[in-house]
Every structure is written in C-alpha cells, then in structure tokens.
C-alpha positions as CSV (number, residue, x, y, z in Angstrom):
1,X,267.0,246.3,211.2
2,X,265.9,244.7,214.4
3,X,262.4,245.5,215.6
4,X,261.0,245.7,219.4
5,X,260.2,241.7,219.4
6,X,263.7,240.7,218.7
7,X,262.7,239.8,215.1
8,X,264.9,241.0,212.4
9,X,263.3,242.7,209.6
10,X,264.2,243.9,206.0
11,X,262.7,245.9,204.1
12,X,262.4,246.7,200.0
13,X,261.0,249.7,198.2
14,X,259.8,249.5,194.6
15,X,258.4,252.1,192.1
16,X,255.4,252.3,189.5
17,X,257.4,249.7,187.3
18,X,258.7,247.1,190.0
19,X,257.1,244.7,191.9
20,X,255.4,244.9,195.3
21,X,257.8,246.0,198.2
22,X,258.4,242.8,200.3
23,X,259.6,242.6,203.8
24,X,261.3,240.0,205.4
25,X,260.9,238.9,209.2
26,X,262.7,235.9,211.4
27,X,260.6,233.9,213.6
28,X,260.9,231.0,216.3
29,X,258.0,228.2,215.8
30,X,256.1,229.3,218.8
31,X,255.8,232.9,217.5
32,X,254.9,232.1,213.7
33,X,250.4,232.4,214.1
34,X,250.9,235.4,216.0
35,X,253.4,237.1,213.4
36,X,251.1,235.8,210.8
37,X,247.8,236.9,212.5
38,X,249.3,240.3,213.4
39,X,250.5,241.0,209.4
40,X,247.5,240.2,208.2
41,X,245.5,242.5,210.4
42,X,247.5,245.0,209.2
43,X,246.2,244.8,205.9
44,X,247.3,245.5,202.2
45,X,249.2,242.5,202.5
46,X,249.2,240.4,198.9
47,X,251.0,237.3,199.2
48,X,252.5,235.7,202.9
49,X,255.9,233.1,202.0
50,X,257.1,230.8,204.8
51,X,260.7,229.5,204.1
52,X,262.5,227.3,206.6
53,X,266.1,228.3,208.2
54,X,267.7,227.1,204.7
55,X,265.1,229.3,202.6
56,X,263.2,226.4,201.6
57,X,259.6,228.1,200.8
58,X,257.5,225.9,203.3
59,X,253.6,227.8,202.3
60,X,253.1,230.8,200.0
61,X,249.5,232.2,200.8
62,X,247.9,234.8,197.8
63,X,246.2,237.2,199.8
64,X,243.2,239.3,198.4
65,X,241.5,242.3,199.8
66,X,238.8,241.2,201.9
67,X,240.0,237.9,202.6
68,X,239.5,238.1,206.5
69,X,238.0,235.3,208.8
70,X,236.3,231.5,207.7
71,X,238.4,232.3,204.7
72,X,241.6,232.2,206.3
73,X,241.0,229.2,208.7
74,X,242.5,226.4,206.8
75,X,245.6,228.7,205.7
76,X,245.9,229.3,209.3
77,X,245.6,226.0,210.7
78,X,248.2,224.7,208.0
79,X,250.7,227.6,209.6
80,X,249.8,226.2,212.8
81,X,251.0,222.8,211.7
82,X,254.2,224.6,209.8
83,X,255.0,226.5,213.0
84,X,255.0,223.3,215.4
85,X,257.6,221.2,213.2
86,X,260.1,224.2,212.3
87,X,262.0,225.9,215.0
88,X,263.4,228.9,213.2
89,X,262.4,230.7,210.1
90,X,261.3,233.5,207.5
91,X,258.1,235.3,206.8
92,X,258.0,237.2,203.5
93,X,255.5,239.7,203.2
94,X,253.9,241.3,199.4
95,X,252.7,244.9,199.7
96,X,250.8,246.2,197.3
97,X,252.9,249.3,195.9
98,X,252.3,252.4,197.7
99,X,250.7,255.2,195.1
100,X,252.1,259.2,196.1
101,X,248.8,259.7,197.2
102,X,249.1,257.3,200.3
103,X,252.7,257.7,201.3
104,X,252.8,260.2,204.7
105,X,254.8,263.2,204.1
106,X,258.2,263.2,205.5
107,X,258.5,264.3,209.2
C-alpha cells in the first residue's frame, strides 16, 4: 500500500498469542529523522529497526512508554548519521498489540 508521501507501507496484524503488529515503511536518506520523529510522536511504538536497501538491520531502537525528549537524543542523532550515509531504506515499526477494548468499531 502506498501512502500520501510516496512511501510504501506494509502492514501485519497479530492476535492475543502473536507478536506485536509491525509495519514496514521505505525511505530516501533525507526523509529518515522526519519518518522517525513523526512515528515516534505517534506513540505506542515498541521497538524502531533501520535495515539498508539489502535488509541489512542498520539500528534497532527498544522503545518504552515515556521515553520522549533528552532520552531520545543520542538515538536520534545516531539516525541522523544513519540517514546521511544510506540513500534508500526500511523502517520497521513494533506496535504494542491492540486489546478489543481500543480497536475503533468498523465504519
């Protein structure tokens, strides 16, 4: 599925017994702290994976709830550093698992 930046995106579901739905985006170098930054904000977020064009896992960042600001800052400026030497990429995103209780009803 291709979203409204040009990015392609997948997307995996789990349940109770499987692990954390994951999503997968594409990125350019000049676009990685922005895609990261944005994802982040977005919260429940558990784990961030950079992998180079051959799937080469470049950084895998453990996220925990709360973990906002000073405490990102050397994650961040080690993305930075990713983002200026590789042209093209991956970003894999953990989710935590969505409980019934906090999936939106179907429209």
């Amino acid at each position: 599925m291709n979203t409204p930046g040009g990015t392609a995106m997948t997307e995996t579901h789990s349940t109770r017994n499987e692990p954390p739905r994951s999503e997968e985006f594409q990125f350019s170098g000049d676009t990685l702290l922005a895609k990261i930054k944005e994802i982040i904000r977005a919260g429940n977020v558990r784990r961030v994976i950079i992998k180079n064009e051959d799937g080469r896992v470049l950084i895998d960042i453990p996220l925990t709830l709360g973990v906002v600001g000073t405490l990102l800052a050397p994650q961040l400026a080690a993305i930075g550093a990713i983002a200026a030497l590789v042209l093209r990429g991956s970003i894999v995103i953990e989710k935590e698992a969505e409980t019934p209780s906090t999936v939106p009803p179907p429209l």
